[in-house]
C-alpha positions in Angstrom: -14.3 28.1 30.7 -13.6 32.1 30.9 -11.6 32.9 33.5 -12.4 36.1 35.7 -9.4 38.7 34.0 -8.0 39.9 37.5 -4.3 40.4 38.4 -4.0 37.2 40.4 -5.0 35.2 37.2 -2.2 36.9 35.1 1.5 35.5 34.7 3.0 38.8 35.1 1.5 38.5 38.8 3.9 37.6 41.6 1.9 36.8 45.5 3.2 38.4 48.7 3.5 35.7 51.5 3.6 36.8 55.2 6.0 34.3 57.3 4.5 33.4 60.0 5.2 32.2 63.7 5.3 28.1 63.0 7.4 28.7 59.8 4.7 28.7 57.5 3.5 31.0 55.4 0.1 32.8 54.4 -0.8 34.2 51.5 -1.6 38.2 51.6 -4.0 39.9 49.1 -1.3 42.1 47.6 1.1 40.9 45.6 3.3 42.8 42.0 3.3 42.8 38.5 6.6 42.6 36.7 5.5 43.5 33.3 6.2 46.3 31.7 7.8 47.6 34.7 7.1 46.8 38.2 3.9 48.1 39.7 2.1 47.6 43.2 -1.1 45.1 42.8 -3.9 43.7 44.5 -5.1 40.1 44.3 -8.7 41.4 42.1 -7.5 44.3 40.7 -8.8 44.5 36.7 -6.4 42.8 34.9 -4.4 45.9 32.7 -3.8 45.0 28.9 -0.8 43.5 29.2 -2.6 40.2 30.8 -1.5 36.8 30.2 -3.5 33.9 31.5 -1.2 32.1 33.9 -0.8 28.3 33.2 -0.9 25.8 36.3 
């Protein structure tokens, strides 16, 4: 199956967390991207063409 080619989908793709109150934590819909350099990204941004399909 083709997977949607989005930042979140990527391995180069790192999630933000927010802490929250009870100690646990909750996923925001920002997150960065490490490769080349490091770059500000949101969760469905189009993936740039240095995308990787993360593996689980």
């Amino acid at each position: 199956m083709e997977q949607e080619r989005i930042c979140q989908t990527c391995k180069h793709f790192y999630q933000h967390y927010i802490k929250l109150a009870r100690g646990t934590y909750n996923m925001c819909g920002s997150g960065h991207c490490v490769h080349p350099r490091l770059k500000f990204r949101y969760n469905n941004t189009k993936a740039c063409q240095h995308y990787v399909l993360k593996e689980n």
